[in-house]
PDB file of N, CA, C and O in Angstrom:
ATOM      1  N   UNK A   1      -0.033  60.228   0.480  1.00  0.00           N
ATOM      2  CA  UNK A   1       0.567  60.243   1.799  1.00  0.00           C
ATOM      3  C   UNK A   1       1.539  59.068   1.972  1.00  0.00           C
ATOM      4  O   UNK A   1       2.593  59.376   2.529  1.00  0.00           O
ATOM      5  N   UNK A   2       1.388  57.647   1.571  1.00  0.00           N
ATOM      6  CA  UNK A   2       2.173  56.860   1.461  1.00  0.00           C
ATOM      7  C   UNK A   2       3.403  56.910   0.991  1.00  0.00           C
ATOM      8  O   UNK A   2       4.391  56.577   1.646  1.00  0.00           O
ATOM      9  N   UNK A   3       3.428  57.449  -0.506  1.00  0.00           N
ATOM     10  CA  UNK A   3       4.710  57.823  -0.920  1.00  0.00           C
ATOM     11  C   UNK A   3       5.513  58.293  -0.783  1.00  0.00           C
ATOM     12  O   UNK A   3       6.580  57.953  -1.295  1.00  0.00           O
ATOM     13  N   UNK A   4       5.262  59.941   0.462  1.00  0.00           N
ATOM     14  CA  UNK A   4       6.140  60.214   0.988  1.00  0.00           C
ATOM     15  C   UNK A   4       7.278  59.487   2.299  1.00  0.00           C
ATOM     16  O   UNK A   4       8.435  59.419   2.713  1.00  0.00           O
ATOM     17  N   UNK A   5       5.653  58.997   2.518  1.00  0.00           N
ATOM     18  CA  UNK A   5       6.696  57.632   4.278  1.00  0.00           C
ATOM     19  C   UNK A   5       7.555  57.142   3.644  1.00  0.00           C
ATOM     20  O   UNK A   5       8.756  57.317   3.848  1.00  0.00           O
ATOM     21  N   UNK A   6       6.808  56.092   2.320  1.00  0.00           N
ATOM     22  CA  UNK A   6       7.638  55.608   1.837  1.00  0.00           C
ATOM     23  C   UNK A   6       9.429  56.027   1.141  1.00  0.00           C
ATOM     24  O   UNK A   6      10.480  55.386   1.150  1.00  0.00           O
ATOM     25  N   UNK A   7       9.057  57.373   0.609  1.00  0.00           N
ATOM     26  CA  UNK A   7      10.287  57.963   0.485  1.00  0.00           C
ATOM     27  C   UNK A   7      11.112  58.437   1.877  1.00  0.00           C
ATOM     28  O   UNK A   7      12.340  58.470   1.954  1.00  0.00           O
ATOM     29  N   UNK A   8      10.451  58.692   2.648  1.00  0.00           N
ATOM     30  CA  UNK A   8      11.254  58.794   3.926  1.00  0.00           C
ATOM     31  C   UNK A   8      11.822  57.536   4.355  1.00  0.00           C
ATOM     32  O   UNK A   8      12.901  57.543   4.948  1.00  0.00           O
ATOM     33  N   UNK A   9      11.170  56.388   4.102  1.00  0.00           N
ATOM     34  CA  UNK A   9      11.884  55.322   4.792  1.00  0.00           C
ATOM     35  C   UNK A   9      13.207  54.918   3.875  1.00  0.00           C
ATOM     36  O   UNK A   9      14.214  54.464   4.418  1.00  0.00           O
ATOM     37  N   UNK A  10      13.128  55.112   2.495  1.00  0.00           N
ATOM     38  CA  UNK A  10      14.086  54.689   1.850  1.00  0.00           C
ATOM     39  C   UNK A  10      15.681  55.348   2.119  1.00  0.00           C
ATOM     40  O   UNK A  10      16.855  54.979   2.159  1.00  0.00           O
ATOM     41  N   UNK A  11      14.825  56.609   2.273  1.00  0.00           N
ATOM     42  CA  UNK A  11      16.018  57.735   2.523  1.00  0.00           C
ATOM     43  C   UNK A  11      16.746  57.297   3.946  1.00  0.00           C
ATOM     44  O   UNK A  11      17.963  57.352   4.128  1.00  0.00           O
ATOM     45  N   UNK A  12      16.046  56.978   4.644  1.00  0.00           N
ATOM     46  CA  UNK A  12      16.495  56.673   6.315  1.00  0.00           C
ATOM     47  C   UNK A  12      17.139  55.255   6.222  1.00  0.00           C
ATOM     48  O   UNK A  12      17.654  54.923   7.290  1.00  0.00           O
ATOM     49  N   UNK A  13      17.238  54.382   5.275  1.00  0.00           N
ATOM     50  CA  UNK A  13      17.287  53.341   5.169  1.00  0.00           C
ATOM     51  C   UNK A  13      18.798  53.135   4.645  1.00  0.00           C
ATOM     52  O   UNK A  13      19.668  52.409   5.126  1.00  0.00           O
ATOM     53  N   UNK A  14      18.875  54.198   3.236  1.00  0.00           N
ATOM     54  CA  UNK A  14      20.115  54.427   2.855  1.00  0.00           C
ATOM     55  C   UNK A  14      21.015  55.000   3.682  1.00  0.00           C
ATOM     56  O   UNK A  14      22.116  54.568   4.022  1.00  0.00           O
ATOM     57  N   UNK A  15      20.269  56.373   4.091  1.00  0.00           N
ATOM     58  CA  UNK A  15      21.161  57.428   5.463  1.00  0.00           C
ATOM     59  C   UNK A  15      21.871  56.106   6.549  1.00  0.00           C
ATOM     60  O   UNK A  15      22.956  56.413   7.045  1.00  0.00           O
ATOM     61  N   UNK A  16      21.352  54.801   6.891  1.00  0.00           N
ATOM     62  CA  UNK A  16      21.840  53.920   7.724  1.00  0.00           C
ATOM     63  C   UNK A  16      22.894  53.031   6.908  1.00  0.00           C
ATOM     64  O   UNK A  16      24.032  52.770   7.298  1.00  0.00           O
ATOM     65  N   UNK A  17      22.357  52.647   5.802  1.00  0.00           N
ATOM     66  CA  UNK A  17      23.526  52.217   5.029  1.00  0.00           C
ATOM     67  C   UNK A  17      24.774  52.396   4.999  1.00  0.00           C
ATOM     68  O   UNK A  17      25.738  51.657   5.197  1.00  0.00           O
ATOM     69  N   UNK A  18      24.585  54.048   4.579  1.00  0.00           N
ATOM     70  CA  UNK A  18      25.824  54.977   5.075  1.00  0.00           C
ATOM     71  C   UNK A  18      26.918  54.740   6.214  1.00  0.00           C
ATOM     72  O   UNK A  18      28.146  54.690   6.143  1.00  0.00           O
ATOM     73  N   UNK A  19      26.281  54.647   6.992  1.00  0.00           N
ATOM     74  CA  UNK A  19      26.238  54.906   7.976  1.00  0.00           C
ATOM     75  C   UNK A  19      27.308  53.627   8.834  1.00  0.00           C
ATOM     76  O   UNK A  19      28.218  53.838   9.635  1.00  0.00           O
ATOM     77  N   UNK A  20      26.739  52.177   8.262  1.00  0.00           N
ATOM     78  CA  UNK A  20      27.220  51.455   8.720  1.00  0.00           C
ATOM     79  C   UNK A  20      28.349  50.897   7.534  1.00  0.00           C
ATOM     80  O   UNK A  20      29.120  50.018   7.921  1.00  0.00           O
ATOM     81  N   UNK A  21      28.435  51.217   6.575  1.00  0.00           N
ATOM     82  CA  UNK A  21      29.720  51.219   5.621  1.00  0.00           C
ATOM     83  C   UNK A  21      30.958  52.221   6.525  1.00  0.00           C
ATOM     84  O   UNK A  21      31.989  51.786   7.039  1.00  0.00           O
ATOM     85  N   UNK A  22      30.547  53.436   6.516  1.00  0.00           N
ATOM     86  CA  UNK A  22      31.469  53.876   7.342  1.00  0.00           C
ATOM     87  C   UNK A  22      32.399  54.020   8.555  1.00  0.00           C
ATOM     88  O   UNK A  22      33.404  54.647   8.892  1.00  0.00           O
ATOM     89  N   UNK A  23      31.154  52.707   9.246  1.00  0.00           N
ATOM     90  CA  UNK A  23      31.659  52.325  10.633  1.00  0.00           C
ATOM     91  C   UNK A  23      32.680  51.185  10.333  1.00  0.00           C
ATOM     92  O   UNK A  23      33.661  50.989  11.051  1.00  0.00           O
ATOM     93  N   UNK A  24      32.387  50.447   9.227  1.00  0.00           N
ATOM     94  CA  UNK A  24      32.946  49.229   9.042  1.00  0.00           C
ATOM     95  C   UNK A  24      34.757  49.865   8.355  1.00  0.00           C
ATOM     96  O   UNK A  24      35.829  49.304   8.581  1.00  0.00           O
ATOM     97  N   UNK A  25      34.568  50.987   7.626  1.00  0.00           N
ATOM     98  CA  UNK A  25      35.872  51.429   7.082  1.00  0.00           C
ATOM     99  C   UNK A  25      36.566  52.197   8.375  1.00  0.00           C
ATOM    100  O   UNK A  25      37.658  51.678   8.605  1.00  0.00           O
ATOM    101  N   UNK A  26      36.321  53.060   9.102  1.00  0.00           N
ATOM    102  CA  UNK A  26      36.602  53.142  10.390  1.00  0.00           C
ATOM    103  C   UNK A  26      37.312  51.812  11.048  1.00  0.00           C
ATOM    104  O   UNK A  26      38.458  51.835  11.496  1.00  0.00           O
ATOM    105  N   UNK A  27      36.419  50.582  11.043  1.00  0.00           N
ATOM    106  CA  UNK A  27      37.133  49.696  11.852  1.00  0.00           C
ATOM    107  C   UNK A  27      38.398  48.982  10.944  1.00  0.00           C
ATOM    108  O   UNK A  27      39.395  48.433  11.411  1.00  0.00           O
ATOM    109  N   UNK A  28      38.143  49.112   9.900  1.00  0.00           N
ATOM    110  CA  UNK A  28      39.282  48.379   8.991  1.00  0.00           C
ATOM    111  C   UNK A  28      40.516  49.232   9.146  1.00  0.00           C
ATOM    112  O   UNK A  28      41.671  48.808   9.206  1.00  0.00           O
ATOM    113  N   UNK A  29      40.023  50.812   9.220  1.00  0.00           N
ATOM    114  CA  UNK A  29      41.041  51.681   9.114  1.00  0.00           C
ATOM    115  C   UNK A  29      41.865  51.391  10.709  1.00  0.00           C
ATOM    116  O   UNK A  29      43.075  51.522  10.894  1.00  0.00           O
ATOM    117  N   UNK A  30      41.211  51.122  11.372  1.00  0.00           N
ATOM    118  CA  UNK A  30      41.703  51.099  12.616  1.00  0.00           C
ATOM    119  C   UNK A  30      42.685  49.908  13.092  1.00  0.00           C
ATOM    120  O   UNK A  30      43.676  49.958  13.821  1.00  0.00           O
ATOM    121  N   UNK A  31      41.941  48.584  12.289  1.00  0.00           N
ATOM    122  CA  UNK A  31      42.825  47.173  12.297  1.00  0.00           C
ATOM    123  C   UNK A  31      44.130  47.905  11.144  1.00  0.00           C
ATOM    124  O   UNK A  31      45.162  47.792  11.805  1.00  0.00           O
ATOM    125  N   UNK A  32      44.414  48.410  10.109  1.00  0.00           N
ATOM    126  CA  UNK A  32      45.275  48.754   9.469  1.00  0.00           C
ATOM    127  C   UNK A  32      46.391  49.403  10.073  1.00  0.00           C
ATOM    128  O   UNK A  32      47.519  49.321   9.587  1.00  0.00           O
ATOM    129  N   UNK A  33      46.120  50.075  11.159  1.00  0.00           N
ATOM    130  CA  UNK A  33      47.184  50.775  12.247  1.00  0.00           C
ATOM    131  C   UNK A  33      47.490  50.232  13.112  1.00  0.00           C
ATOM    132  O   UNK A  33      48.685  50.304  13.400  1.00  0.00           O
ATOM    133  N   UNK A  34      46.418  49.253  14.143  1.00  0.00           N
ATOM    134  CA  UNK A  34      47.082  48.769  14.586  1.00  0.00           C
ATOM    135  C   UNK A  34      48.324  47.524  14.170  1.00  0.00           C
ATOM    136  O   UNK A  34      49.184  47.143  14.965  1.00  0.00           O
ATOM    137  N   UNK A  35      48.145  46.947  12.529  1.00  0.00           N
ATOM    138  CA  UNK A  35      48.699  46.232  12.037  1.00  0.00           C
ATOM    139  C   UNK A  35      50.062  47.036  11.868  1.00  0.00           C
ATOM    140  O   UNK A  35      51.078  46.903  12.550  1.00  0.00           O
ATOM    141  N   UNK A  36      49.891  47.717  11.027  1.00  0.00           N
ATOM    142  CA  UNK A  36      51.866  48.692  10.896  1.00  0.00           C
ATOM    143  C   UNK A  36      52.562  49.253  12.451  1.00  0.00           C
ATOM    144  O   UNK A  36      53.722  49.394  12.839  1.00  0.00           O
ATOM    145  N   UNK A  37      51.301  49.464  13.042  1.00  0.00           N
ATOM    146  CA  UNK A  37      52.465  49.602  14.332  1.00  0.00           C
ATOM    147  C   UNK A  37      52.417  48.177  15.017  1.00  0.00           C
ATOM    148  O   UNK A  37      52.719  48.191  16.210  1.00  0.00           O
ATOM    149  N   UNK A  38      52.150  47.167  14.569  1.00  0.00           N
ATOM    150  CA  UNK A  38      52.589  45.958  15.394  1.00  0.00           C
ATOM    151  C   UNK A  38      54.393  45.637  14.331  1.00  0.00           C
ATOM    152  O   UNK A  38      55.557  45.339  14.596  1.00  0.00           O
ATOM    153  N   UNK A  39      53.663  45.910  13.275  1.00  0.00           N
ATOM    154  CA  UNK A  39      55.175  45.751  11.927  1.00  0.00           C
ATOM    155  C   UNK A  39      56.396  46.575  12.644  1.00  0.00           C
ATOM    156  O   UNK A  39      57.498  46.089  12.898  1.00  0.00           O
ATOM    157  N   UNK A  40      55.901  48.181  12.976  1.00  0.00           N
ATOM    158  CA  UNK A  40      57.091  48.767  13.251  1.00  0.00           C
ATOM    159  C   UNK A  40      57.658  47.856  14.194  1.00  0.00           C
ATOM    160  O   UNK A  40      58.464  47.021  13.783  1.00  0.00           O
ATOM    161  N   UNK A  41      57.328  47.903  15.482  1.00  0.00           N
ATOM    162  CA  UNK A  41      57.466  47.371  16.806  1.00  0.00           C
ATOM    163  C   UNK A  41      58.490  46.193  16.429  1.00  0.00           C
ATOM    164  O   UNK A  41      59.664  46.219  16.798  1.00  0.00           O
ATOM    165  N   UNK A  42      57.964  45.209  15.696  1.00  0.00           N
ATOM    166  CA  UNK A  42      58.715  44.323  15.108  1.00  0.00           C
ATOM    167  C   UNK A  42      60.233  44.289  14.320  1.00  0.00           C
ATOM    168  O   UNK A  42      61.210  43.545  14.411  1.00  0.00           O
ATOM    169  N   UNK A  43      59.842  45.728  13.339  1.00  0.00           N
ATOM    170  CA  UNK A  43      61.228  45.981  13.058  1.00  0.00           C
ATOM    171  C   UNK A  43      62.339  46.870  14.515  1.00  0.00           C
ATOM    172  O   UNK A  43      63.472  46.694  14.964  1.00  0.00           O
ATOM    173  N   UNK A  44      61.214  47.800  14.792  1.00  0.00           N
ATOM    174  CA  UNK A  44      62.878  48.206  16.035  1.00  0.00           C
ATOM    175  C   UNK A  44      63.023  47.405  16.885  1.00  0.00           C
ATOM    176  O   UNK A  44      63.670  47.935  17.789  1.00  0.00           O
ATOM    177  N   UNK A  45      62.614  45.709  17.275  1.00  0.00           N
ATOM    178  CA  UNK A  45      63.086  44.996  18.115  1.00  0.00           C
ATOM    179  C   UNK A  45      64.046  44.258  16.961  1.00  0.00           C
ATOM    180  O   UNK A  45      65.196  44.253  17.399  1.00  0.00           O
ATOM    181  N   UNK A  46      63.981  43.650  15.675  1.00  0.00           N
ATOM    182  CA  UNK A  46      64.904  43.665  14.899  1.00  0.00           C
ATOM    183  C   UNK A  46      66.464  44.096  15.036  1.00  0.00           C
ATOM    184  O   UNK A  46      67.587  43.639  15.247  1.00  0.00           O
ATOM    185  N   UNK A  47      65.854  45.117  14.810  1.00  0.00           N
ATOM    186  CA  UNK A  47      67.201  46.491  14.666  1.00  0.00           C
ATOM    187  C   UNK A  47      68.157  46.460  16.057  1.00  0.00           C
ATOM    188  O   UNK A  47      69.382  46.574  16.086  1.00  0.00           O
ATOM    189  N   UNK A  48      67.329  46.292  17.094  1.00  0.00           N
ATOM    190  CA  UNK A  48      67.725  46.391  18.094  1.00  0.00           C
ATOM    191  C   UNK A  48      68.971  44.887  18.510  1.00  0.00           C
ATOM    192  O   UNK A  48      70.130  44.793  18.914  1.00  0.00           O
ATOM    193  N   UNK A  49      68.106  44.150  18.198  1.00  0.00           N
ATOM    194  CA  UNK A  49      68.616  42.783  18.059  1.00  0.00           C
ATOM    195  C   UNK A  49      70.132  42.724  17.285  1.00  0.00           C
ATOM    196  O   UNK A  49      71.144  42.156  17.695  1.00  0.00           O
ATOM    197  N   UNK A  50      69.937  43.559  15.940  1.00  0.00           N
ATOM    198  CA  UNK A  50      71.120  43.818  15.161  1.00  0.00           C
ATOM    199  C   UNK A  50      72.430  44.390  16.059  1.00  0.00           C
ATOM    200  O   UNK A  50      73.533  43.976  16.414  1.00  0.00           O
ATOM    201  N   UNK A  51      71.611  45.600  16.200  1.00  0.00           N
ATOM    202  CA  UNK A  51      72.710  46.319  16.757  1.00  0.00           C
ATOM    203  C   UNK A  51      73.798  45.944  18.369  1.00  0.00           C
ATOM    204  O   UNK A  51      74.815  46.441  18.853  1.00  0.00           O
ATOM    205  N   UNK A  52      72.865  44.812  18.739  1.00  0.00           N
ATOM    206  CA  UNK A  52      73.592  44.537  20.037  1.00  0.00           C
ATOM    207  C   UNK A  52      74.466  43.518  19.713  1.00  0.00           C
ATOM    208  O   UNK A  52      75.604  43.374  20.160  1.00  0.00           O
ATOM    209  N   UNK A  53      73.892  42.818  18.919  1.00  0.00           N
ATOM    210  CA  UNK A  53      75.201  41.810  18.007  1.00  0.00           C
ATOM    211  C   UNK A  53      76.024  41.632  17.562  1.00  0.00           C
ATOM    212  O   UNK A  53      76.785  40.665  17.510  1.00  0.00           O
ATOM    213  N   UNK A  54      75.987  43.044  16.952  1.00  0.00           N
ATOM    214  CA  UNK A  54      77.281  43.985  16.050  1.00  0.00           C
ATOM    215  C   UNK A  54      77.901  44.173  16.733  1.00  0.00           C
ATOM    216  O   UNK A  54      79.063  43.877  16.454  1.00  0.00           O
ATOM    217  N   UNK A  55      77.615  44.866  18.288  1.00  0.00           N
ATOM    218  CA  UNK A  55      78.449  45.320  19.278  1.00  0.00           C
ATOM    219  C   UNK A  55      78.829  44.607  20.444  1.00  0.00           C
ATOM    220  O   UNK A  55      79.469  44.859  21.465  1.00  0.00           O
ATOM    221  N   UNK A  56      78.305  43.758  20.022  1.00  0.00           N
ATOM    222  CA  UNK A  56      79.264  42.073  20.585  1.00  0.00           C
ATOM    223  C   UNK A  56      80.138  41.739  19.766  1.00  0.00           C
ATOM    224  O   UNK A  56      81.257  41.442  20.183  1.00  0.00           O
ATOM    225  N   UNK A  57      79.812  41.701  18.276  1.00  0.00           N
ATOM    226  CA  UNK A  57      80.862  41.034  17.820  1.00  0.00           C
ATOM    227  C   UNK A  57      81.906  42.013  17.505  1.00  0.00           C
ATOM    228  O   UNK A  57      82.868  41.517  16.918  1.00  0.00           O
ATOM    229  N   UNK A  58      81.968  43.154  17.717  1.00  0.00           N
ATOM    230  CA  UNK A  58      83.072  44.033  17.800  1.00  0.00           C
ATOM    231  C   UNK A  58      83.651  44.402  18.888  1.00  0.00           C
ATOM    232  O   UNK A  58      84.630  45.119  19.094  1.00  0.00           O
ATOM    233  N   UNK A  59      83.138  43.993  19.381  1.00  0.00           N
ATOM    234  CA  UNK A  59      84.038  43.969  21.098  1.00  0.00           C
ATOM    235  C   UNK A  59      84.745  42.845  21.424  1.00  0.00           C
ATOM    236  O   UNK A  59      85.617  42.907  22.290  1.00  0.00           O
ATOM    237  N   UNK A  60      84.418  41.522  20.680  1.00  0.00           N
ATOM    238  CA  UNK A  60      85.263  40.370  20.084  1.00  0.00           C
ATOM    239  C   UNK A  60      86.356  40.153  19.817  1.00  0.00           C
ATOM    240  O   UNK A  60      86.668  39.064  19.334  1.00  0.00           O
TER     241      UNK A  60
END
């Protein structure tokens, strides 16, 4: 009778393992997006920056 608890607990133990690896790649996955859309953001204020410059200095 033990061995089975015992196999149940291992199993429930890993099943949580799981469980919280996946939460943790979830959150990484989630810091990873918000990271490239902070990058984009960064480049079209860039770009933006470019382009009003250009069209200053061609109106020059």
């Amino acid at each position: 009778m033990a061995i089975p608890t015992l196999r149940r607990l291992l199993r429930k133990n890993e099943l949580l393992h799981a469980v919280s690896e996946a939460g943790v790649k979830a959150i990484d996955l989630i810091y990873a997006e918000e990271s490239f859309a902070l990058e984009e953001n960064k480049i079209s204020i860039a770009m933006d920056i470019l382009v009003k410059k250009a069209s200053l200095s061609a109106t020059d």
